[in-house]
C-alpha positions as CSV (number, residue, x, y, z in Angstrom):
1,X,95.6,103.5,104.4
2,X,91.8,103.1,103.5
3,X,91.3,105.8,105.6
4,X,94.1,108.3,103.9
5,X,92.0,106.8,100.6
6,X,88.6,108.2,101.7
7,X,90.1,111.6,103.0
8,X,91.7,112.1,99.6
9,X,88.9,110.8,97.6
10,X,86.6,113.5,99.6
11,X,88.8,116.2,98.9
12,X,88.2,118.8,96.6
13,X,91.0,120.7,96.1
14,X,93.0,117.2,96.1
15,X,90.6,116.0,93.3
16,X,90.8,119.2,91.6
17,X,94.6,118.7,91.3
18,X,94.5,115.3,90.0
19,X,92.5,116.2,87.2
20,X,94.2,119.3,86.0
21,X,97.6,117.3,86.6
22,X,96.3,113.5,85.3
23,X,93.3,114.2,83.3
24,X,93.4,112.5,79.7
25,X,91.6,111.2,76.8
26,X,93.7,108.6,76.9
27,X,92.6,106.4,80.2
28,X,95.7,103.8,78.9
29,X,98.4,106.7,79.7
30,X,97.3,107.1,83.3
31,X,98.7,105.0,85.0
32,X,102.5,106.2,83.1
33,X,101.3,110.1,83.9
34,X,100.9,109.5,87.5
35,X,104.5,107.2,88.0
36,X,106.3,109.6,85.6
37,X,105.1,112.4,87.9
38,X,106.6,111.0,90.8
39,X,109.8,110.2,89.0
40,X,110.1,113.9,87.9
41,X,108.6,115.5,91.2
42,X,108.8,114.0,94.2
43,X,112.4,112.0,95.7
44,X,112.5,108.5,97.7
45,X,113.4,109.1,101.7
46,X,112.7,106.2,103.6
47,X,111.0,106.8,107.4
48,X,113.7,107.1,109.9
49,X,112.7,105.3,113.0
50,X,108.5,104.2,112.7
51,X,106.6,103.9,109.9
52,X,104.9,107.3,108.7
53,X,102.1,107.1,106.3
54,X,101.8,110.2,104.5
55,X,98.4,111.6,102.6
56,X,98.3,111.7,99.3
57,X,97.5,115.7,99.4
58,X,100.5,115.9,101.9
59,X,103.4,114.6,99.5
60,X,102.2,117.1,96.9
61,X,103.9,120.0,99.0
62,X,106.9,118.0,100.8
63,X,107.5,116.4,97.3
64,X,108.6,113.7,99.1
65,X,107.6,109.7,100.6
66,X,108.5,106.2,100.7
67,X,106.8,103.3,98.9
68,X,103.8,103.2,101.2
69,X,103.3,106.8,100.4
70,X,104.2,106.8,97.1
71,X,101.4,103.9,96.6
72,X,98.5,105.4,98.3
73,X,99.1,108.5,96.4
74,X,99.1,106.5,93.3
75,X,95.7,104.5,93.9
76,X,94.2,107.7,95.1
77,X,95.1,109.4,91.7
78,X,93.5,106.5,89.8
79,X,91.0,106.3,91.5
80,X,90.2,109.7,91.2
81,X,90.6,109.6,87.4
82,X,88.5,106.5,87.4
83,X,89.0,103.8,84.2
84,X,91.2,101.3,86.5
85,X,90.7,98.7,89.2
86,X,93.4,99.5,91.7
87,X,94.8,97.3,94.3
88,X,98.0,97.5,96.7
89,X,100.7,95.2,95.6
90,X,103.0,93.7,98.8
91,X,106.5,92.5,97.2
92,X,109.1,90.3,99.5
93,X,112.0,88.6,99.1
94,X,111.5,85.7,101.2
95,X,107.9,84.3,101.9
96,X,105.4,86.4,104.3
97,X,108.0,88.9,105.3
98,X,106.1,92.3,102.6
99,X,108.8,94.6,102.6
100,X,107.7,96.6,99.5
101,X,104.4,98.2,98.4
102,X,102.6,99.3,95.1
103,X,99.8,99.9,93.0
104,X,98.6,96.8,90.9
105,X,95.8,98.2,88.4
106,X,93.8,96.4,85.4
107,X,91.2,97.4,83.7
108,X,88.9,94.3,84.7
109,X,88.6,90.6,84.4
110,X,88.1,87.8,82.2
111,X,87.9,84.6,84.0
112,X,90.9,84.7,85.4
113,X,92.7,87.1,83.5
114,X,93.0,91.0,84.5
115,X,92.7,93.4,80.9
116,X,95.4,95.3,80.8
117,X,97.8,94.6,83.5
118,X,100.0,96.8,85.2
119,X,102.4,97.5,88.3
120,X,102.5,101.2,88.9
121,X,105.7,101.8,91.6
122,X,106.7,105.3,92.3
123,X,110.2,103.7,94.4
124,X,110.7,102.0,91.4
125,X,112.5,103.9,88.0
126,X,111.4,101.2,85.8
127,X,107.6,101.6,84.8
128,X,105.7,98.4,84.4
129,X,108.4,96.4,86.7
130,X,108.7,94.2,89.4
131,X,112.5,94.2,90.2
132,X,113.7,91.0,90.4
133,X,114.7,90.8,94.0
134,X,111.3,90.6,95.2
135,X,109.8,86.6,94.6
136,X,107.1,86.7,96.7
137,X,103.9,88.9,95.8
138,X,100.5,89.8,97.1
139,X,97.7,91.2,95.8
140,X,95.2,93.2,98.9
């Protein structure tokens, strides 16, 4: 995935498109521009057989991706836009076994508090949430 980060990061037409999609004033309403854009853009189809990580300028024309995708698009976009501190999220229901990914931004720390929480999840149609079947959590 750091890799897919990097490509995306380096591209310019894929950084163009962030900004004239994500851009704001407002660097609070990012992170609720770029899930809400997923939610109204692109649908949920899990891989069929192996896992398939899609780029982040790739899901823009299939309109399409699974929670792996649908996070590395999202960090990309932040990071992109700059503002946040992003971070992959694992979720599981039972300890060690990650079945879920997503975007964990803040907007720094103090001690050992992060400013400004939040949990950014494009499979998710909650914004802000951690559904409650997942117990388990890691922060990469």
């Amino acid at each position: 995935m750091n890799l897919l980060e990097r490509k995306a990061l380096n591209d310019v037409s894929f950084v163009r498109w962030v900004y004239s999609q994500f851009s704001s004033d407002c660097t609070a309403c990012i992170p609720g521009k770029v899930w809400r854009y997923i939610q109204d853009n692109f649908n949920f189809v899990p891989d069929e057989y192996d896992e398939f990580i899609a780029a982040p300028y790739a899901i823009i024309e299939t309109k399409q991706g699974d929670c792996d995708d649908f996070a590395l698009f999202i960090k990309a976009c932040m990071d992109v836009l700059g503002g946040w501190r992003t971070h992959y999220l694992l979720l599981a229901k039972e300890k060690n076994k990650y079945t879920h990914i997503c975007v964990f931004a803040h907007r720094g720390k103090q001690g050992n508090e992060y400013t400004d929480p939040v949990i950014v999840d494009g499979a998710n149609a909650n914004f802000n949430i951690i559904p409650g079947r997942y117990k388990y959590y890691k922060i990469i």
